[in-house]
C-alpha positions as CSV (number, residue, x, y, z in Angstrom):
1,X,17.4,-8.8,28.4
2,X,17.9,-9.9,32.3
3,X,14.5,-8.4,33.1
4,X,12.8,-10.8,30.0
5,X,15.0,-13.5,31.5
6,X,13.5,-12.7,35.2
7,X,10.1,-12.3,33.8
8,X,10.2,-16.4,32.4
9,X,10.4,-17.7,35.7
10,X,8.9,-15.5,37.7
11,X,4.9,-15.9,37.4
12,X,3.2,-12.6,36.7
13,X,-0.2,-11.9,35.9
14,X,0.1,-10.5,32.6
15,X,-2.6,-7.7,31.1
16,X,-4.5,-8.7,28.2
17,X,-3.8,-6.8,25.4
18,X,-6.6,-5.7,22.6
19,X,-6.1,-7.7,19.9
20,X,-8.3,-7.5,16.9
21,X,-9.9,-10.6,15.9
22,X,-11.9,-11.4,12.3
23,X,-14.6,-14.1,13.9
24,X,-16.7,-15.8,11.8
25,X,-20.3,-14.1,10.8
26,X,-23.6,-15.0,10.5
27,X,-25.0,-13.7,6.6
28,X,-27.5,-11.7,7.9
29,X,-25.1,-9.4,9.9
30,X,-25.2,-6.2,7.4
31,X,-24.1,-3.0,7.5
32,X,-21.0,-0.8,8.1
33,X,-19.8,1.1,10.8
34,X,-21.9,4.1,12.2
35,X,-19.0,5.6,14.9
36,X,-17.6,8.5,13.7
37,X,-14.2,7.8,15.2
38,X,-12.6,11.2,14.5
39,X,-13.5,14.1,17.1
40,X,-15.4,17.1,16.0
41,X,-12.8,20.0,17.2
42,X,-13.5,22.5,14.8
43,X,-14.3,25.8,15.3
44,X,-17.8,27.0,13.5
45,X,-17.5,30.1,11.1
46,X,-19.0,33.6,11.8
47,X,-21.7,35.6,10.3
48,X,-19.2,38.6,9.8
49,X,-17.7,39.1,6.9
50,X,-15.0,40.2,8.4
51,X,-14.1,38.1,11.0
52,X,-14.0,35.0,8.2
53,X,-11.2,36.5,6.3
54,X,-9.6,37.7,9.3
55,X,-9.3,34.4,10.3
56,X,-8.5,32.7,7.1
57,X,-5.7,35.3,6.3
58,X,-3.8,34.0,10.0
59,X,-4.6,30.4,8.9
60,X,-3.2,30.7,5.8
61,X,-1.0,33.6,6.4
62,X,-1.8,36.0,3.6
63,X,0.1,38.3,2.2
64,X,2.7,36.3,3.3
65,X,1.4,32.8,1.2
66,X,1.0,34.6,-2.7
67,X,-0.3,31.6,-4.4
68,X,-3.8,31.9,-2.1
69,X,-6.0,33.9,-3.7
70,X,-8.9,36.3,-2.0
71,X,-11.5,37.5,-4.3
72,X,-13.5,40.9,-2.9
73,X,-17.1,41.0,-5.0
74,X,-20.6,42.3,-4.0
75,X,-23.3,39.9,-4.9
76,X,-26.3,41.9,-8.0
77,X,-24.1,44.6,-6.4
78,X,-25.2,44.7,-3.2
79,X,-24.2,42.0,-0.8
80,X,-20.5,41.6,0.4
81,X,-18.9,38.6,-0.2
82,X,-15.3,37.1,-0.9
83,X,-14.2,34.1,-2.6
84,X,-10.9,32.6,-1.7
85,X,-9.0,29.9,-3.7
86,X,-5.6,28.6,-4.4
87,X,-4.0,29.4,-7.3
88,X,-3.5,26.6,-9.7
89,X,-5.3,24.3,-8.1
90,X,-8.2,26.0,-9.9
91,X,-9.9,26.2,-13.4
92,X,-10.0,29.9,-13.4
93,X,-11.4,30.0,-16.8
94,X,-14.6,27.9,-15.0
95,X,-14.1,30.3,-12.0
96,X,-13.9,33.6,-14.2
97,X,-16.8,32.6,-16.6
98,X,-19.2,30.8,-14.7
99,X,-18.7,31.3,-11.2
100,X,-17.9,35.2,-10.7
101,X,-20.4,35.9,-13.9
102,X,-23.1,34.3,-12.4
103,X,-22.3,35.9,-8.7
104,X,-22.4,39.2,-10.1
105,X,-25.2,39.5,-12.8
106,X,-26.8,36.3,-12.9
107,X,-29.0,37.5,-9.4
108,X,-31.4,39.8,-11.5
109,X,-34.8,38.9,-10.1
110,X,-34.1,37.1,-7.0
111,X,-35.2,38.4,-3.7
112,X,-32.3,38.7,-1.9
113,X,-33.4,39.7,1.8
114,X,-34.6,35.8,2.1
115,X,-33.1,34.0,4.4
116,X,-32.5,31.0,2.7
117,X,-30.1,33.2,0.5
118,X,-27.4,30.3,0.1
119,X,-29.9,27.8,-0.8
120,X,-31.5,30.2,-3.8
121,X,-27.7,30.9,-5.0
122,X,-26.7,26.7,-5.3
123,X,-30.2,26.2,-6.7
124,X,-31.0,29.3,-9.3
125,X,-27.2,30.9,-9.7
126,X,-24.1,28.4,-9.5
127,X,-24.5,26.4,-11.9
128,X,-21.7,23.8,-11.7
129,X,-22.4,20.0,-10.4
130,X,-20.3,19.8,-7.1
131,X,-22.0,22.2,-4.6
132,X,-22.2,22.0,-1.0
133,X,-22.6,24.3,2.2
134,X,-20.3,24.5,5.0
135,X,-19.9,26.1,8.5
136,X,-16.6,24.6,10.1
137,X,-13.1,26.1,9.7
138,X,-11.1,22.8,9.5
139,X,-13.5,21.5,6.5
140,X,-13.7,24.5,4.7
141,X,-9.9,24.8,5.1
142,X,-9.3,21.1,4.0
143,X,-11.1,21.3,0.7
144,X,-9.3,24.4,-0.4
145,X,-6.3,23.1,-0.3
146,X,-7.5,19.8,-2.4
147,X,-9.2,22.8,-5.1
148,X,-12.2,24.1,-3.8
149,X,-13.5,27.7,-3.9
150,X,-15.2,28.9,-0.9
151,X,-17.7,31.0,-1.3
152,X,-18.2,33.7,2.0
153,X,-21.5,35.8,2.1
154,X,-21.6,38.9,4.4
155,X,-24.3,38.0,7.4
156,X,-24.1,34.0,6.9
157,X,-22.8,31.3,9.4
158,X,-22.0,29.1,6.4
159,X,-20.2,29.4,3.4
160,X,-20.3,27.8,-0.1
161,X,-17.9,25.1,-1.3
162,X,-17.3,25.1,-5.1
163,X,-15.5,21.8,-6.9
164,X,-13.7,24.2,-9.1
165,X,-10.6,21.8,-9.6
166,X,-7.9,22.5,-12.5
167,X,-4.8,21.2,-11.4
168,X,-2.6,19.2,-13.8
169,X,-2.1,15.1,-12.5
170,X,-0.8,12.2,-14.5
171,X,-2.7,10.2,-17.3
172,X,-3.4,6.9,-16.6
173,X,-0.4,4.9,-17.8
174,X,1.1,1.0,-18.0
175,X,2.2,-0.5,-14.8
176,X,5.6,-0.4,-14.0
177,X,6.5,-2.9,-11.2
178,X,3.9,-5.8,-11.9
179,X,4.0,-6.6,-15.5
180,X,2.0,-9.2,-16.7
181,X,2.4,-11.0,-19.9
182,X,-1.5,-11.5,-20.3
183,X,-3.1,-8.8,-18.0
184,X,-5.0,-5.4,-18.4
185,X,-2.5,-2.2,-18.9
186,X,-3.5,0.8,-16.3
187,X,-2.7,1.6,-13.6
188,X,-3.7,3.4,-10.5
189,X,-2.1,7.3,-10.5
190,X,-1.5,10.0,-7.7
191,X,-5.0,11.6,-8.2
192,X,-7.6,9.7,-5.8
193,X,-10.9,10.7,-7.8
194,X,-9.5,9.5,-10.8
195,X,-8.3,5.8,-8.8
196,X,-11.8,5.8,-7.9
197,X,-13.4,6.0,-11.0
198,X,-11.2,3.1,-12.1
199,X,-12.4,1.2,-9.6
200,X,-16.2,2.0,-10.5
201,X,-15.6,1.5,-13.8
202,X,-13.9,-1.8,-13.4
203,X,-16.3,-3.3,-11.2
204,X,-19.9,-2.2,-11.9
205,X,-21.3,-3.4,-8.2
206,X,-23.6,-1.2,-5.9
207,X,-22.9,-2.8,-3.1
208,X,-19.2,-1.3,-3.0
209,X,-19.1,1.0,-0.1
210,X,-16.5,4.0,-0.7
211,X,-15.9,5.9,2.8
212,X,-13.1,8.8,2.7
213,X,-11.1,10.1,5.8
214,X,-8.5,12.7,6.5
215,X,-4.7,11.2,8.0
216,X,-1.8,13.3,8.9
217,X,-2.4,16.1,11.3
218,X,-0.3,18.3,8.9
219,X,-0.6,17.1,5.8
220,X,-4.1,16.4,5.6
221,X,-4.7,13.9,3.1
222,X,-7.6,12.2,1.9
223,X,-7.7,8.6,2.6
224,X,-10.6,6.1,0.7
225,X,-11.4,2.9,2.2
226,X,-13.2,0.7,0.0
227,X,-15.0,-2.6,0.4
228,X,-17.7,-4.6,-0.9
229,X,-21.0,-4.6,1.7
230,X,-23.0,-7.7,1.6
231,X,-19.6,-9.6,1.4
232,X,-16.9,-8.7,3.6
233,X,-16.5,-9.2,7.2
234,X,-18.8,-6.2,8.7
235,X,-15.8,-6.2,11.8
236,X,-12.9,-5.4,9.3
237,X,-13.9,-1.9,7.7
238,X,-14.2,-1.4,11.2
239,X,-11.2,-1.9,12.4
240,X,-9.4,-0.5,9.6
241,X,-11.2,2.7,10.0
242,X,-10.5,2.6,14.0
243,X,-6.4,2.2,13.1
244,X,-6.6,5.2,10.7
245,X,-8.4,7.2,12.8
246,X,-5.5,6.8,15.4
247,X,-2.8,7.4,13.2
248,X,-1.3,11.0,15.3
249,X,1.7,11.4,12.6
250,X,2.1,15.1,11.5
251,X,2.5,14.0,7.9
252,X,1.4,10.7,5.8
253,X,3.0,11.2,2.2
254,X,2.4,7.7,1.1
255,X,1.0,4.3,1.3
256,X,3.9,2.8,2.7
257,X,3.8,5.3,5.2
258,X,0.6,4.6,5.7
259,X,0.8,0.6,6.4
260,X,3.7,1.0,8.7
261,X,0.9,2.7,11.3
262,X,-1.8,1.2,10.9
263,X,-0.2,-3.3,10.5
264,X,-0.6,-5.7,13.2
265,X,3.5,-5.8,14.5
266,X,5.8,-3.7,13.3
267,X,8.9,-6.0,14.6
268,X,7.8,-8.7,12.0
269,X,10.5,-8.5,9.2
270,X,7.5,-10.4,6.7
271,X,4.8,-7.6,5.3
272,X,1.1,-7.5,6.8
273,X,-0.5,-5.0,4.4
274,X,0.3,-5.9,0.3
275,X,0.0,-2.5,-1.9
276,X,-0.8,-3.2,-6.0
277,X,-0.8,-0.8,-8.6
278,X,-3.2,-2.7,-10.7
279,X,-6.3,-2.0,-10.3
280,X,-7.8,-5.2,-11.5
281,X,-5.9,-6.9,-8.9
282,X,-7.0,-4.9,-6.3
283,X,-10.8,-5.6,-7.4
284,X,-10.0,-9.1,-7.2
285,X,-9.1,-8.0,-3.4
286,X,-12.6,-6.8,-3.3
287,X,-14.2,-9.9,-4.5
288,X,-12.4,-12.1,-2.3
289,X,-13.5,-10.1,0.9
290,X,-10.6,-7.7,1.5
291,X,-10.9,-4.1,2.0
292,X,-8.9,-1.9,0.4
293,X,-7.6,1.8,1.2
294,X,-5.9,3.8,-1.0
295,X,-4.1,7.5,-0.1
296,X,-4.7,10.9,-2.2
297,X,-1.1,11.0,-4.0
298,X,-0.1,7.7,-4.0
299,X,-0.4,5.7,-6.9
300,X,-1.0,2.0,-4.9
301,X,-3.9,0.2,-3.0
302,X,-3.7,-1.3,-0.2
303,X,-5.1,-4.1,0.5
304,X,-5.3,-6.2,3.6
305,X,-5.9,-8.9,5.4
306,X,-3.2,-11.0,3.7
307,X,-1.7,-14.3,4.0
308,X,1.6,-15.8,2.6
309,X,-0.2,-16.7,-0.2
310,X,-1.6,-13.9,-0.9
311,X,1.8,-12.2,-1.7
312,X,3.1,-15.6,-3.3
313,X,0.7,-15.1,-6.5
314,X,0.7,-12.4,-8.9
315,X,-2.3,-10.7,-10.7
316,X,-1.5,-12.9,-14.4
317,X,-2.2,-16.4,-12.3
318,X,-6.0,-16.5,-12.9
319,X,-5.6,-15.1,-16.3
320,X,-3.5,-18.6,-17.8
321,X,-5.2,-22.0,-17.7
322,X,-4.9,-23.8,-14.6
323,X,-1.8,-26.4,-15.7
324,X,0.3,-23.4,-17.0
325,X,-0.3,-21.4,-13.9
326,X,0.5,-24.3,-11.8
327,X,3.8,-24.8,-14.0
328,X,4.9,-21.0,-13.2
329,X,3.7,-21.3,-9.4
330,X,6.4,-23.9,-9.5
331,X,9.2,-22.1,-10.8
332,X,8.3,-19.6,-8.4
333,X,8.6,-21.4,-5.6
334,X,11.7,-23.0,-6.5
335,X,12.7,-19.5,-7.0
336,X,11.7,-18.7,-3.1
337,X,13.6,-22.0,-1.9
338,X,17.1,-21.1,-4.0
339,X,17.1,-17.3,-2.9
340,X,16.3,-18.2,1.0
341,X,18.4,-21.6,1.1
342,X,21.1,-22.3,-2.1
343,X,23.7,-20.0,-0.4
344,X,23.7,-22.0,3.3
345,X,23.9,-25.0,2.0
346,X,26.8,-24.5,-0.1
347,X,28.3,-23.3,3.2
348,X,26.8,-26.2,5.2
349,X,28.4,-28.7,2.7
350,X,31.8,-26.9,2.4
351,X,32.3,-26.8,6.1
352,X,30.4,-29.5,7.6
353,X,29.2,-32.1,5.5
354,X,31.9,-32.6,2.9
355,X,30.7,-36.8,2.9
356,X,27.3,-35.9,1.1
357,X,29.5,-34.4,-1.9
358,X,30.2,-36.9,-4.6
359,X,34.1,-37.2,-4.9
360,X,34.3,-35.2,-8.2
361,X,32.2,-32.5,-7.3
362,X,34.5,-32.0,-4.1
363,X,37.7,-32.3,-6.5
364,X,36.2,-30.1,-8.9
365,X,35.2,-27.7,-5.9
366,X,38.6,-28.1,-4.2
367,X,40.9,-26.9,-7.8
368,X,38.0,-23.8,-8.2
369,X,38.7,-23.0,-4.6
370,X,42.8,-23.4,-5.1
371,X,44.5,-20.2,-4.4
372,X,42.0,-18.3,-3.3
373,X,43.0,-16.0,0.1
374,X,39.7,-15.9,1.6
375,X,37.7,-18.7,4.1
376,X,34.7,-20.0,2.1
377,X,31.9,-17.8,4.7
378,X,33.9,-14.5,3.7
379,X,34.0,-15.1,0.3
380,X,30.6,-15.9,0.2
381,X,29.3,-12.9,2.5
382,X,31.3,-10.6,0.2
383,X,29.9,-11.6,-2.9
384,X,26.1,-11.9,-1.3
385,X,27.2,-7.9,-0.6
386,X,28.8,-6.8,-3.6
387,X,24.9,-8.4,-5.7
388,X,22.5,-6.4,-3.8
389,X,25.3,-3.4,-3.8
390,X,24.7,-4.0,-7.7
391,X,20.9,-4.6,-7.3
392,X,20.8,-1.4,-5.2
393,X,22.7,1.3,-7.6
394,X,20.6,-0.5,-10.7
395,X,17.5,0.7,-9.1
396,X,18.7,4.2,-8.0
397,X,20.7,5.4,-11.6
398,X,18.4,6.8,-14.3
399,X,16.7,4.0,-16.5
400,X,19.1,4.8,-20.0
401,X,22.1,3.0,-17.9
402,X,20.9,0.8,-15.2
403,X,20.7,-1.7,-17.7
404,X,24.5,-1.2,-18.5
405,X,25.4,-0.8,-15.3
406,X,23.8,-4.5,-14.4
407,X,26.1,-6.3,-17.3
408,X,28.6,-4.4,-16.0
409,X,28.2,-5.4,-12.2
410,X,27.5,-8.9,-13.3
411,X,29.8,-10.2,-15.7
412,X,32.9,-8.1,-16.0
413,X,33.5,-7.3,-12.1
414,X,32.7,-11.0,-11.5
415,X,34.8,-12.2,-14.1
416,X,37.6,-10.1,-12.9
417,X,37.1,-11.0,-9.6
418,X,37.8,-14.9,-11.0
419,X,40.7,-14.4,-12.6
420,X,42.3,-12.1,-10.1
421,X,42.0,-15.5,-7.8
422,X,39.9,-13.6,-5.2
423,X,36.8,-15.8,-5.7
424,X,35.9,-19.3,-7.0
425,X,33.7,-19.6,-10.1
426,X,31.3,-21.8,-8.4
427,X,30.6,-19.3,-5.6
428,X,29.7,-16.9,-8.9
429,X,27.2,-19.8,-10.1
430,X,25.7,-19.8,-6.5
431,X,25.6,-15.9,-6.0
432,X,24.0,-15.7,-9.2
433,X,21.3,-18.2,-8.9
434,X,20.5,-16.8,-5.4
435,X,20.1,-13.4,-7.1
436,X,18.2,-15.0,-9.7
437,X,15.5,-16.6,-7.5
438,X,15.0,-13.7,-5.5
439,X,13.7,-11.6,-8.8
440,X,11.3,-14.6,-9.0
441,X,9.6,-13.6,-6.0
442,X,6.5,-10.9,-7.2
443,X,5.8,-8.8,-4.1
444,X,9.2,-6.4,-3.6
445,X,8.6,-6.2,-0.1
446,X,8.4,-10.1,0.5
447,X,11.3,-10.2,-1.8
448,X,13.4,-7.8,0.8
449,X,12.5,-9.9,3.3
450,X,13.6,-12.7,1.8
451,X,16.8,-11.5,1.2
452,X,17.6,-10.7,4.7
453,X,16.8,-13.3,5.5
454,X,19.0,-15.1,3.3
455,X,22.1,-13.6,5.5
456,X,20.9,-15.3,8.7
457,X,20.4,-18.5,7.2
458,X,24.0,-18.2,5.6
459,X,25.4,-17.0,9.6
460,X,23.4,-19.8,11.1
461,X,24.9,-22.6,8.3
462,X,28.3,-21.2,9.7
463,X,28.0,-22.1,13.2
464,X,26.0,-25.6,13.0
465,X,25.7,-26.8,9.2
466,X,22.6,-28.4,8.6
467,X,21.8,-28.1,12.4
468,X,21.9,-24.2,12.1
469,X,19.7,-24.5,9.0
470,X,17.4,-26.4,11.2
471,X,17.1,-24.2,13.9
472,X,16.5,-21.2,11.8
473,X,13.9,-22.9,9.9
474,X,12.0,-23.8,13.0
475,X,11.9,-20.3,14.1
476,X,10.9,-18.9,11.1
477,X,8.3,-21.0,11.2
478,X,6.7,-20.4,14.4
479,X,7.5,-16.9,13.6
480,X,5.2,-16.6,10.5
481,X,2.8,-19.2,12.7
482,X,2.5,-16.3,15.4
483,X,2.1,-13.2,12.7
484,X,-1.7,-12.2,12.0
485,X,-2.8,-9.6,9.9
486,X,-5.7,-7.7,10.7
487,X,-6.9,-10.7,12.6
488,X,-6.3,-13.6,9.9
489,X,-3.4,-15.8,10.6
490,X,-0.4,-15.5,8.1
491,X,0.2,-19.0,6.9
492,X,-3.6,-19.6,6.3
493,X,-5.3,-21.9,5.1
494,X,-2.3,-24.4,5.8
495,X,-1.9,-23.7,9.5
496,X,-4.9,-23.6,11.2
497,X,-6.0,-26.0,8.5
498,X,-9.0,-24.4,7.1
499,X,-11.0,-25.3,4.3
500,X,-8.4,-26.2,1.1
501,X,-7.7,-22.9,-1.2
502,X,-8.0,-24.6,-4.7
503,X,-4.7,-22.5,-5.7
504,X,-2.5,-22.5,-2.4
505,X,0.2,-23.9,-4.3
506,X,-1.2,-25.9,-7.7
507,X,-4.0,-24.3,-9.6
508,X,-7.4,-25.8,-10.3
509,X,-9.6,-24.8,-13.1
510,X,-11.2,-21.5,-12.5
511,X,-14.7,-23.0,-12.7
512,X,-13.7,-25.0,-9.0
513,X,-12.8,-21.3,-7.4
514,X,-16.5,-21.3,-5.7
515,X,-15.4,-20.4,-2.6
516,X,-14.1,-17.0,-1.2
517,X,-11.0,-17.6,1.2
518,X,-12.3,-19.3,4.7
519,X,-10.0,-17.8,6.6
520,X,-11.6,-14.0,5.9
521,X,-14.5,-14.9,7.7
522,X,-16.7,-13.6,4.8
523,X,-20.6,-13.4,5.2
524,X,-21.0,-15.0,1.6
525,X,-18.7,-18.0,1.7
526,X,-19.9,-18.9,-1.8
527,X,-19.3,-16.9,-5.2
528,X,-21.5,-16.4,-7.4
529,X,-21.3,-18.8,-10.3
């Protein structure tokens, strides 16, 4: 703290730091990225049969590992070759019946002293759709772990990669944190081929550009980044792909994970990145200009760059008519304003500002609050405590009692807690109303930050009433005026004041959504009608 206070008045030259910027493009300006931002390290397989498995039994450590599985055959009888696998992450009927029976008798007739000897097997012998050669360690040892077969051929610098996968995943089931009322009901699931064919399916386009990386240094994930060409800003797949590539953690087992590397600041208590499990929302991402990325074993997308607004609205908004979607954005944000404000200014009023309360709300206020031990800021702090104690134990029991365990939270310990003289109803009507307009709020990250910051508001009401409240506002505020994500200010397109969103707030008819959000930077501004 004394060298930030030294550093304000004394004048130092300060070193520009490499922010990313999403600047407006011209239409014309097409294409993706062409850097290949990972390093090629890998280390090129041999032409000896048995150097290859030496090496793969000290990378994998067989024996020691039993569930990977090395396969000894000669190929028409004649040629050495191994195929190693792991087990149950394989169709071993398709690898018994197709793969080994073709390897070993289907070769009759086949010259097989040509060189081109892989080539003759993937076009005349395997017979399976997903075929590809190989000559680096780090690949080939990648893709068996995500259910390939590798194929090695005595006297070959490259071996043969078979899509033999057999593993068990879950089906494709209803959403279970943003349910609509009107809405599709899928969702994404752990298994990224299958996210990605609900993606294709939903959203017939050619122009969608699906590029896959690896994250973790350990755990090796697959990672898809997604976007539409043509449409979004040819600078942000860029940059996306540039912060995942940089990612050095030994293990990403998540999204969330995930977004806490690769977001603007990670001091901001507001999110940067928004993750959906809908996958029609997420293609309305797409449409809008955003990139998404989603994580192999990790049933969310991420999308990104976001606003405020962007987390304000939920999926079901575009699918009402404009005047009941405006009605609901309402409520919502009344819902914001209680959960972030309700409880400071019941202190603020209480302790400060007694004047603004009509005479028979402050008598009716004073007999609630008669014999009751506790200042007005501790009662309140301890009841703001014992809700999210409640709200936090609901979410962690098993679903057959969390429901139960809810009433019970709610209405008998609060009941008892007014008749034991330890509280004031009122402060129950203003805990529960708080609690109630924090479940209005759709994005669970947003509403966590909303709740935290509930408790400053409440510490600053405290000290300085409606002064305090003041304060705090202002420098939340110019806090969420100096947050960016991936380049695009948070509170856009209110400030900067950019062209008007028709459903910032209020909703328009959908046939007056023409334009894409200005604030992307988009090289098609305009939708097509």
């Amino acid at each position: 703290m004394r060298k930030k206070l030294w550093d304000i008045f004394i004048y130092k030259d300060k070193p520009k730091k490499d922010k990313f910027e999403l600047l407006e493009t011209k239409e014309d300006d097409r294409g993706a990225d062409k850097n290949d931002y990972n390093d090629d390290k890998d280390s090129f397989i041999y032409s000896t049969l048995e150097k290859n498995l030496e090496r793969l039994e000290n990378d994998f450590k067989i024996p020691i590992n039993s569930d990977i599985t090395v396969r000894k055959l000669k190929i028409c009888g004649s040629i050495g070759a191994f195929l190693i696998f792991v087990d149950g992450l394989v169709n071993r009927k398709l690898l018994d019946e197709v793969i080994l029976k073709n390897l070993m008798t289907g070769t009759g007739g086949l010259d097989l002293e040509e060189a081109d000897l892989i080539d003759m097997l993937i076009n005349k012998v395997v017979n399976i759709n997903d075929v590809a050669k190989e000559n680096r360690f780090e690949k080939i040892e990648n893709d068996i772990l995500s259910g390939f077969c590798a194929l090695f051929i005595e006297g070959f610098d490259s071996c043969v990669l078979l899509q033999v996968k057999g593993y068990e995943k879950r089906g494709i089931e209803k959403p279970e944190n943003e349910i609509v009322v009107r809405g599709s009901n899928e969702s994404f699931v752990e298994d990224l081929p299958t996210n990605l064919s609900i993606v294709r399916r939903l959203f017939k386009n050619r122009n969608i550009i699906v590029e896959t990386m690896i994250v973790g240094a350990e755990s090796n994930l697959k990672c898809a980044v997604i976007y539409q060409d043509g449409v979004v800003n040819p600078e942000l797949p860029k940059e996306v792909k540039k912060r995942i590539s940089k990612v050095k953690s030994q293990a990403i087992l998540s999204s969330g994970m995930l977004e806490q590397y690769i977001e603007d600041n990670r001091w901001m208590l507001f999110p940067q990145i928004i993750s959906t499990e809908r996958p029609d929302r997420a293609i309305s991402f797409l449409l809008e200009g955003k990139v998404l990325v989603i994580l192999d074993g990790s049933p969310f997308a991420c999308a990104m760059p976001i606003t405020f607004f962007t987390l304000y609205h939920t999926s079901a908004d575009n699918n009402l008519r404009w005047y009941y979607g405006s009605f609901i954005s309402m409520i919502r944000m009344a819902g914001i304003l209680i959960a972030v404000f309700l409880s400071s200014f019941y202190i603020a009023l209480i302790l400060f500002s007694q004047e603004m309360i009509s005479s028979e709300l402050l008598a009716s206020i004073a007999s609630a609050r008669e014999g009751v031990p506790f200042p007005t800021i501790v009662e309140l702090v301890v009841m703001e405590l014992a809700f999210e104690l409640v709200r936090e134990a609901a979410l962690r029991v098993p679903g057959v009692i969390n429901q139960t365990l809810g009433i019970v939270g709610a209405l008998i310990l609060g009941q008892a807690a007014v008749q034991a003289g330890l509280v004031s109803p009122i402060l129950i009507i203003i805990v529960a109303a708080t609690g109630i307009g924090s479940f209005t709020i759709p994005d669970y990250p947003l509403s966590i930050a909303i709740r935290i910051s509930r408790f400053f508001f409440i510490a600053l009401a405290y000290m300085a009433g409606f002064y305090g409240i003041s304060i705090g506002m202002f420098m939340f505020f110019a806090l969420m005026c100096s947050m960016k994500s991936f380049g695009v200010p948070f509170l856009a397109p209110v400030t900067p004041k950019l062209r008007n969103s028709p459903d910032i707030i209020l909703a328009k008819p959908i046939k007056y959504m023409k334009y894409r959000p200005d604030e992307l930077n988009a090289l098609k501004k305009k939708k097509k009608n």
